[in-house]
Structures are given as structure tokens and as C-alpha cells.
MARGU-826180 format. One line per field, with one value per residue (C-alpha): residue number from 1; y, x, z; residue in three letters. Coordinates in Angstrom, 2 decimals, always signed. Last residue first. Example, Ala and Ser with C-alpha at 12.3 -4.5 7.8 and 13.67 -1.06 7.14 Angstrom:
<sites>
k <- (2,1)
py <- (-1.06,-4.50)
px <- (+13.67,+12.30)
pz <- (+7.14,+7.80)
r <- (SER,ALA)
</sites>
This chain:
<sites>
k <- (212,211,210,209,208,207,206,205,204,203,202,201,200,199,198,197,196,195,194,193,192,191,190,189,188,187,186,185,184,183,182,181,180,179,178,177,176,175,174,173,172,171,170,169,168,167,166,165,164,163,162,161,160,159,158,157,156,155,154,153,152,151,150,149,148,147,146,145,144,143,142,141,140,139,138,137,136,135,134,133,132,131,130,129,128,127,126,125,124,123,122,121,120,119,118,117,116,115,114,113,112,111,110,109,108,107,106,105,104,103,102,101,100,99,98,97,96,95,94,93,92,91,90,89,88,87,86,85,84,83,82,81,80,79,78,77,76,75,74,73,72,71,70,69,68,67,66,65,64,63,62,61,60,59,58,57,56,55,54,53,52,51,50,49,48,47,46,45,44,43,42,41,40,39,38,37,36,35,34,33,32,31,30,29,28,27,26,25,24,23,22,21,20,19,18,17,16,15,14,13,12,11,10,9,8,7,6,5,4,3,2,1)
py <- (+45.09,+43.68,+40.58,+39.80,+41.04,+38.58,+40.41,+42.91,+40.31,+37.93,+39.51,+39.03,+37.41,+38.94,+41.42,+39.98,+37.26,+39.46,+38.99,+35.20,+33.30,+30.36,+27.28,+25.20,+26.08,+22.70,+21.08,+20.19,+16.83,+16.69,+18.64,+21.87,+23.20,+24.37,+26.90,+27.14,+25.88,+26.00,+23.82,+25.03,+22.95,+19.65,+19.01,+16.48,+18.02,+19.89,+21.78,+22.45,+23.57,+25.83,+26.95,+28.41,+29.65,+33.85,+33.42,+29.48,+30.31,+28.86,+26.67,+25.52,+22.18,+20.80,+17.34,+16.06,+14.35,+16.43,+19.56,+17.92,+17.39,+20.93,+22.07,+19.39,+20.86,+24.05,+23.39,+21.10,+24.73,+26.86,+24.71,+25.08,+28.43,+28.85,+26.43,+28.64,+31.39,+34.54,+36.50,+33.83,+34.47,+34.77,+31.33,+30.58,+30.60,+27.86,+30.18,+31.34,+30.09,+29.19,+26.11,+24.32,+21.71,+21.47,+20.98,+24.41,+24.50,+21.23,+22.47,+25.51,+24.06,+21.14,+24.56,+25.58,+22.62,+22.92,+22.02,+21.58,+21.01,+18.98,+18.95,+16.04,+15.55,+19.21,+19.63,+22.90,+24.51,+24.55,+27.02,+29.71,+33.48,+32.05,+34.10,+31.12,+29.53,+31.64,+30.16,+26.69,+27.52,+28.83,+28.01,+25.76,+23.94,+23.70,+21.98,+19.58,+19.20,+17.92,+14.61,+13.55,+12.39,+13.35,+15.33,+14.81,+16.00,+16.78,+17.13,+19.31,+18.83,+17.83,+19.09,+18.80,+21.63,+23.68,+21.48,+21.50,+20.02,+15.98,+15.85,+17.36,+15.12,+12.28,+13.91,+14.09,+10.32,+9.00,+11.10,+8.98,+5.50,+6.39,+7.12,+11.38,+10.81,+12.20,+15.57,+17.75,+20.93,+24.68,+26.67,+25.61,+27.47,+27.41,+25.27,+24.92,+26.89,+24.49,+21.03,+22.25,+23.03,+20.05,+17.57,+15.83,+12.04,+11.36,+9.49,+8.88,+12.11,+12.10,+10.12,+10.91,+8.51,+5.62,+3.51,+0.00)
px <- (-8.09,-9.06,-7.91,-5.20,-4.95,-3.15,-2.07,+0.93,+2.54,+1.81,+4.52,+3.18,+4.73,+7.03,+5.88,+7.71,+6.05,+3.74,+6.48,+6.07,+8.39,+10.66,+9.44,+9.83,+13.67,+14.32,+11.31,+8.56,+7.08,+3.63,+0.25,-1.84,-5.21,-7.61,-9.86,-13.39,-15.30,-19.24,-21.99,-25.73,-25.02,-24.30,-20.23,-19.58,-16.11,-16.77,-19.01,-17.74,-14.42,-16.93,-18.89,-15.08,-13.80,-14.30,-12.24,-10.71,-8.52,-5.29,-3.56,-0.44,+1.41,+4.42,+5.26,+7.40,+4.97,+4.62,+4.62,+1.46,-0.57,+0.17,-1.49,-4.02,-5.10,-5.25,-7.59,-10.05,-10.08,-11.04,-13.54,-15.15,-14.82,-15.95,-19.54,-19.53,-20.73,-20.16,-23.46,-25.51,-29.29,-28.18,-28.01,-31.57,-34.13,-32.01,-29.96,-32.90,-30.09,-33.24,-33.80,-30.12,-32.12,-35.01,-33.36,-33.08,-29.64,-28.52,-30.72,-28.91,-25.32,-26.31,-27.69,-24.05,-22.58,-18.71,-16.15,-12.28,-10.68,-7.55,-5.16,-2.26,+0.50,+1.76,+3.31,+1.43,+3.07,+6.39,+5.28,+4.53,+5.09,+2.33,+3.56,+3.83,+0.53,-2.27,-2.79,-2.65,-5.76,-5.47,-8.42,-10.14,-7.75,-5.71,-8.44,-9.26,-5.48,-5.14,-6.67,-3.71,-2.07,-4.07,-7.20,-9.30,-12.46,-12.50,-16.18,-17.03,-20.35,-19.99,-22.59,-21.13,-23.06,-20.32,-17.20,-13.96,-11.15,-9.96,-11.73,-9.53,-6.28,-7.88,-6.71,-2.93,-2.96,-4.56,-2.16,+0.68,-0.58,-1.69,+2.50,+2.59,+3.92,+6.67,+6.01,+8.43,+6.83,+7.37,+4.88,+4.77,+3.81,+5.26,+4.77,+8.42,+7.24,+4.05,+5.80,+8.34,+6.08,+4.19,+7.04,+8.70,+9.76,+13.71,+13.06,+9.59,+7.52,+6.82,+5.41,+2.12,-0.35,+2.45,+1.24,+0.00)
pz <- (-0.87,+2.47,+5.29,+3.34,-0.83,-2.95,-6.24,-5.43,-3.29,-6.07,-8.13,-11.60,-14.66,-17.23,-19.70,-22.56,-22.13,-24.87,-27.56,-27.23,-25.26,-26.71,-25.44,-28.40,-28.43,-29.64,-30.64,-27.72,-27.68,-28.51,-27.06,-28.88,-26.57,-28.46,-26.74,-24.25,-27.18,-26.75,-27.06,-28.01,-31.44,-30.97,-31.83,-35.50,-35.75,-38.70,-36.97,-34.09,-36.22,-38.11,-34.83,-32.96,-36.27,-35.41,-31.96,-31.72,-29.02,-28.29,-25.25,-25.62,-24.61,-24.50,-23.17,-19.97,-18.83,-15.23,-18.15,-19.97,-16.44,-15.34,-19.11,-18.93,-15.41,-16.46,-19.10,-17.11,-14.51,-17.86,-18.56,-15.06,-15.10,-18.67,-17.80,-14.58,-16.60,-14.37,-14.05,-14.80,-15.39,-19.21,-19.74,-18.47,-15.69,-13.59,-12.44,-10.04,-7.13,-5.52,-8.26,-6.96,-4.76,-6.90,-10.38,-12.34,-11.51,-13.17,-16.46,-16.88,-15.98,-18.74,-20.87,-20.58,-22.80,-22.53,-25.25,-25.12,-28.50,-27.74,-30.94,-30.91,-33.22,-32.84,-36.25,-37.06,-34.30,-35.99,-37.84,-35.56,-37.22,-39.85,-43.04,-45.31,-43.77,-45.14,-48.52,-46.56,-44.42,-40.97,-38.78,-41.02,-42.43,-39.32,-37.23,-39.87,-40.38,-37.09,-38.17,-39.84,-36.57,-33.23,-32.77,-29.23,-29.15,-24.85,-22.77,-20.22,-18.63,-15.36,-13.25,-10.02,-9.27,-10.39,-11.10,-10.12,-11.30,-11.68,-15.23,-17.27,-15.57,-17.78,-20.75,-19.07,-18.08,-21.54,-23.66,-21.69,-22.73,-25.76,-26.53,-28.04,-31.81,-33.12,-35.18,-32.71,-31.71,-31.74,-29.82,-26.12,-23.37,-20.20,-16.85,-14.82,-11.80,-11.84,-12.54,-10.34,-7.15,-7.77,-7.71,-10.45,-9.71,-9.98,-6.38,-5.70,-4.82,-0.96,+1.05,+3.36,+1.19,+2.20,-0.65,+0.00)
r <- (UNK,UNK,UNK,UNK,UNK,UNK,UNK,UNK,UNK,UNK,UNK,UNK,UNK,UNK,UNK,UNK,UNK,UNK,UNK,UNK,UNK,UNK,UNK,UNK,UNK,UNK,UNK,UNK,UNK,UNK,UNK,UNK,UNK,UNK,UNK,UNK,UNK,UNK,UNK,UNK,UNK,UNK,UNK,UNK,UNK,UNK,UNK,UNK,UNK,UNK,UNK,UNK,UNK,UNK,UNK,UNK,UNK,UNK,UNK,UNK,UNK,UNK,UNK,UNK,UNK,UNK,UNK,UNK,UNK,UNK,UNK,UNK,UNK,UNK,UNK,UNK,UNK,UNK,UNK,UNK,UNK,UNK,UNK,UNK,UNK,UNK,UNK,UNK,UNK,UNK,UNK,UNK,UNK,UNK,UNK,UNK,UNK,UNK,UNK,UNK,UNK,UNK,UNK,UNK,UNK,UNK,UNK,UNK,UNK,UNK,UNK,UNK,UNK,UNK,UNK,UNK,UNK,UNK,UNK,UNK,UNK,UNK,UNK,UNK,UNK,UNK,UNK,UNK,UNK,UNK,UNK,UNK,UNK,UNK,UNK,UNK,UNK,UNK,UNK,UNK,UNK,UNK,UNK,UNK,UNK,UNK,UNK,UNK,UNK,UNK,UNK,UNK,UNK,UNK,UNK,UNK,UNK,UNK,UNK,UNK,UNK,UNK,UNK,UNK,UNK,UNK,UNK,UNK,UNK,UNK,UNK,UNK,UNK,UNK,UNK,UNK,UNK,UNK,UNK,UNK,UNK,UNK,UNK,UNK,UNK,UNK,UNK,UNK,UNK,UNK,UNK,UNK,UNK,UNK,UNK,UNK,UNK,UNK,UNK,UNK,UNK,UNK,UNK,UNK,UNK,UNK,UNK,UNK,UNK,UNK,UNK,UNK)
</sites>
């Protein structure tokens, strides 16, 4: 039985450098991710929270050729030769992550949630959980990616989000909280993007004790 109080094994990464060590990923290698490994980050999506325990996220999962029915819609050939990211296009495994707000609709119209009154519709809710909840499965792929030793990027889908639905067979009514890219990252994969540039906040100018 493991010793739920023990530490990483030896060589194993821990939490604090799996998170410090997180960065997107924009230049990948074409070889293939093992099914064994895509299966352990994938199934990391569904280890966050979720309001209501409704669960309604759900993962289309590109790998191989398929990637180019992301990529054809999104940035078709005659676009390509100017494409700043190249390399991306070789990432040999697209995640589309969809939610379905009218499950979080339909969740909190039920008896026990039906006070909330977000139950009357989409628009009764202030802050759509359905993003928050997506946006937690995201974050969770991305830490579970960098434990791996993969790269990984998450993208939006902006003006293409319904046409990549589409082509991938989604119900209408569901939405696409990004794309996120997985594989082995090339040599200098990690280089930052211009808006890096910025660096990363000082949480003692964030976290706020007691009051703002």
C-alpha cells in the first residue's frame, strides 16, 4: 500500500516544479505522443472542479492527420507562409475543449439548486460557470502535460469556434473554451512570445489579506 504521506519517488517531479516549470509551447516535434501517456494528461480534465457537479465538459481529441481539420479551417494553406509559428502545425495532438451551458442551466433548475434562479436561463448567470469550469479542465491538462514532460499551448478558436464544431460532428448550443496543442517540444519550443515579454506578476501585489 502507498504511504499517502510520502513524498515524490526518487527522480519524480514535484508540484512546485511542474508548476514553476509550466510554459507554453509553440514549436513541436512531429513524433507521436504514446496512448498511454495522452490517456494520463486527458484524464487530468476531469480531476477540477465542477459547479453543481454538473460535469459537462467534454475533450475532441485530434491526433495524426486529423489535425489538419483543425488547421484547415483556422489557418488555411494560402495563409501559412507568413504564420510566425510554424512549428506549431506539427503538434500531433489537438484537444478542443467544449462545454454545454444549458447542462449548468438544467442542473440548476433541479429542486435543490432552483433558488439560485440560475435555472431561468443562460443569461441568469453572471459569471458562466460552464468557462470556469472549462477553464479549470484546461489548467489541469497544461500541469498534467509539463509532469509528462510534453508541451502544450492553449489557443482560441475566436471567429472559427462553430466551423471547427461543426466539422467536428459538436451539438449545437456547445461552446469551445480553446484548443489546446500537445507533442514533444522542438528545440527552443518554449521560446516566449512577444507578450512574455511582460514577465509574470509579483503575487505580493495580487493577494490582498484581510481587504483590498
Amino acid at each position: 500500500m502507498t504511504d499517502p504521506n510520502a513524498g515524490p519517488a526518487d527522480g519524480a517531479p514535484t508540484f512546485a516544479s511542474v508548476l514553476a516549470g509550466r510554459r507554453m509551447c509553440r514549436d513541436f516535434l512531429a513524433d507521436p505522443v504514446p496512448d498511454d501517456v495522452l490517456r494520463r494528461v486527458l484524464a487530468a480534465a476531469f480531476r477540477g472542479p465542477s459547479a453543481g457537479n454538473t460535469h459537462a465538459v467534454d475533450l475532441v481529441v485530434l491526433t495524426g492527420d486529423d489535425t489538419a481539420r483543425h488547421w484547415d479551417i483556422t489557418l488555411p494553406p494560402a495563409r501559412r507562409d507568413d504564420f510566425p509559428w510554424p512549428g506549431l502545425l506539427r503538434a500531433p495532438v489537438l484537444v478542443e475543449v467544449v462545454v454545454d451551458p444549458s447542462a449548468y442551466v438544467e442542473r440548476y433548475g433541479r429542486a435543490d439548486k432552483a433558488a439560485t434562479g440560475l435555472g431561468d436561463g443562460e443569461s441568469a448567470w453572471d459569471v458562466p460557470f460552464w468557462f470556469v469550469d472549462g477553464g479549470a479542465a484546461v489548467m489541469a491538462v497544461l500541469l498534467a502535460a509539463e509532469a509528462e514532460g510534453l508541451g502544450a499551448l492553449l489557443f482560441g478558436l475566436f471567429d472559427h469556434e462553430r466551423p471547427v464544431l461543426d466539422e467536428l460532428g459538436v451539438p449545437g448550443g456547445r461552446r469551445a473554451v480553446g484548443t489546446v496543442a500537445l507533442g514533444w517540444p522542438a528545440p527552443g519550443g518554449r521560446r516566449p512570445s512577444r507578450s512574455a515579454g511582460a514577465g509574470r506578476p509579483s503575487p505580493e501585489d495580487h493577494v490582498h489579506l484581510s481587504r483590498w
